[in-house]
C-alpha positions in Angstrom: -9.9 10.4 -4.7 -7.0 8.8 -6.9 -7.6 7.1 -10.7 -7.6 4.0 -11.3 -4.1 2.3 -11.0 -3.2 5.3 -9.0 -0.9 4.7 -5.6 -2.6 5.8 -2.8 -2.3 6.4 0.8 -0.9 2.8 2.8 0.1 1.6 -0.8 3.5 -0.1 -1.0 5.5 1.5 -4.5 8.4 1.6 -6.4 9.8 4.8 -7.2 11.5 4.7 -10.0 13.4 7.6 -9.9 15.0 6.6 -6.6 15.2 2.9 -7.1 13.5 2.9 -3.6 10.3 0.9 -2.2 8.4 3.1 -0.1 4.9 3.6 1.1 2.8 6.2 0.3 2.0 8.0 3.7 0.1 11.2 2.4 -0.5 13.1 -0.8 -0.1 16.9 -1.1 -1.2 18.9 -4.2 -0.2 16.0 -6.4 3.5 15.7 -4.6 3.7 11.9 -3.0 5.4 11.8 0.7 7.0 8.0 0.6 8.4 6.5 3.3 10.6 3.6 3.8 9.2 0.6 4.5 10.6 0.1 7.5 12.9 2.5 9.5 12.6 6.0 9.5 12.5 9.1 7.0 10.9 10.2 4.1 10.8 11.5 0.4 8.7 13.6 -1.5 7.6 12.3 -5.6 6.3 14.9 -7.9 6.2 12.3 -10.5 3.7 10.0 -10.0 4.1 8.3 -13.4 7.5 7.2 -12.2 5.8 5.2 -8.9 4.5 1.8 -9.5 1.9 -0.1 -7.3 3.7 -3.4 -5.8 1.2 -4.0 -3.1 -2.0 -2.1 -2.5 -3.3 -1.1 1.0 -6.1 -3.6 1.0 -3.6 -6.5 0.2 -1.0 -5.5 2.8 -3.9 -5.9 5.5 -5.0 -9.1 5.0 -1.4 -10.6 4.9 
């Protein structure tokens, strides 16, 4: 389970260290997988103080 404020699986972030939006599509031992938003590939974070929540999971659903 992730701390409060803490990107999650299906959450749309920020990475800061890439200047990329990406969504979180899995967490391993504290490394973040991102994806793009749209297209394919992927990234790895082992930084999550550099991520920042723009959309949650729950949010993107309902729009």
């Amino acid at each position: 389970m992730n701390g409060a404020g803490m990107p999650w699986v299906g959450d749309l972030v920020h990475d800061e260290g890439t200047g990329r939006a990406g969504v979180v599509s899995d967490v391993r031992d504290g490394v973040y997988v991102l994806r793009p938003e749209n297209g394919p590939g992927h990234w790895l974070c082992d930084v999550p103080g550099r991520l920042t929540v723009v959309v949650r999971r729950e949010e993107r659903r309902d729009g």
